[in-house]
N, C-alpha and C positions, 0 to 999 in steps of 0.2 A: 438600142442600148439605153436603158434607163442611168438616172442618176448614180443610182445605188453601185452601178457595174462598177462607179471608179474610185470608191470610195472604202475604208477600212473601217469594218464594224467597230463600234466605239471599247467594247469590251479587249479589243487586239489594238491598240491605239499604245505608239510608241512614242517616247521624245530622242532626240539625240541622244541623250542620257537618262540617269535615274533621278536624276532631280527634273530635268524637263518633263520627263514622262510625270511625275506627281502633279507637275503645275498643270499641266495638262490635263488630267485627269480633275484636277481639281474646278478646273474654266469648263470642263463636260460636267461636274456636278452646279456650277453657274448657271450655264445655261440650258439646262433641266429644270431649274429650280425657275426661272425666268420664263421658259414655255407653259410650265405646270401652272405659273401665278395668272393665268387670262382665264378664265370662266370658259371661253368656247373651247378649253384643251380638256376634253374627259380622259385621255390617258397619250399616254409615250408609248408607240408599238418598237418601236425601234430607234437609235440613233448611232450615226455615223461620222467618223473625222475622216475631214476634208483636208486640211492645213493650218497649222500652228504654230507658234516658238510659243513655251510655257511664259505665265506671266505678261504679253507683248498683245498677242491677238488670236486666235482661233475660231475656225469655221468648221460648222456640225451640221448635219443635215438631218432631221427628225423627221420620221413617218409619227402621224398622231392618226390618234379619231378624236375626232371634233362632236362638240355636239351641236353645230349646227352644219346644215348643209352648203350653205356656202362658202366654209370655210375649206381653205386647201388641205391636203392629210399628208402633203410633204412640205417642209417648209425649210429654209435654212439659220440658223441661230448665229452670231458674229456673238462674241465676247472677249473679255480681257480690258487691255490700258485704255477701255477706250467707250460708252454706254454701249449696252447690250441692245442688240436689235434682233427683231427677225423678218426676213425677206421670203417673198413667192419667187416659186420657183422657173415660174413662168421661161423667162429670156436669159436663164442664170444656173448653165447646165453644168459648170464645173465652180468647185471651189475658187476661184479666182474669179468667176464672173459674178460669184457672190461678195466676195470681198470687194469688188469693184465696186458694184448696186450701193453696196453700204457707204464706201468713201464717197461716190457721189451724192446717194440721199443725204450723207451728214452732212459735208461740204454747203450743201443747199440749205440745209438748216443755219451753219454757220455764217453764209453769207446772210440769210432773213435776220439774224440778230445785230450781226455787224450793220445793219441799213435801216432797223428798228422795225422791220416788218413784222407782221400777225407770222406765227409758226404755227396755228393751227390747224390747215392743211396736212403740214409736215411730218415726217415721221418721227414721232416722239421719242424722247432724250430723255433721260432721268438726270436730268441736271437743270438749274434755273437758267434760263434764257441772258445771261449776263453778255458785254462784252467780255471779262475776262474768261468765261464759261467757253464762251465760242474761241478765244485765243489760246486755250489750251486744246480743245478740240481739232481747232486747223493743225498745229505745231505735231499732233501723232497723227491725224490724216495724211499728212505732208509725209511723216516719217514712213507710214505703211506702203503710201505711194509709193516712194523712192526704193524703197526696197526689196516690197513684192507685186506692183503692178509695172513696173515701168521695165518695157524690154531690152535688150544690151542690143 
């Protein structure tokens, strides 16, 4: 079973509603625009929603061709309240183990600035390395936690 099998072609991608489903559709036009802006992305073969609330957070999953080769040709996209990233797909086979990947890489970025550490390693942020940067960052990693990784 590949990725793809559990996932909704982005073009069939629903919200609760018709205002969710815009927001949504609109964090799919995000994070198109966010994979197409790196040089090793020659095109979008495909993209797929994983999990969302409009406006909040949403996981996409992108088949690309790359123009290099060691770049992966599936990748997953996180966007919304919160810096856009993208993760390999490696260990991160469902929507939720993607969103996971992401709260922890952020969280690790947040704690490197709360402690004044080098972030260069890190998976890059599009936001200044501030403590308040990182205090807002924790406060919706916290929030996504709480309500879509943490089990009943």
């Amino acid at each position: 079973m590949s990725h793809f099998d559990l996932l909704t072609p982005a073009e069939g991608m629903r919200g609760d509603d018709l205002h969710d489903t815009h927001l949504l559709h609109g964090m799919l036009a995000e994070a198109t625009r966010f994979l197409s802006g790196f040089k090793w992305c020659q095109s979008i073969e495909r993209r797929f929603f994983g999990f969302g609330v409009g406006g909040v957070v949403a996981v996409f999953l992108f088949e690309i061709k790359p123009n290099n080769p060691d770049v992966d040709n599936t990748l997953w996209v996180i966007v919304g309240d919160v810096p856009p990233a993208y993760l390999v797909t490696d260990d991160r086979r469902t929507p939720q183990d993607a969103l996971a990947g992401y709260v922890s890489e952020m969280s690790s970025w947040v704690t490197a600035v709360r402690e004044g550490r080098s972030i260069e390693e890190m998976i890059p942020v599009n936001v200044e390395p501030t403590k308040e940067n990182a205090e807002r960052l924790a406060k919706r990693l916290e929030f996504i936690s709480l309500k879509w990784l943490t089990r009943a």
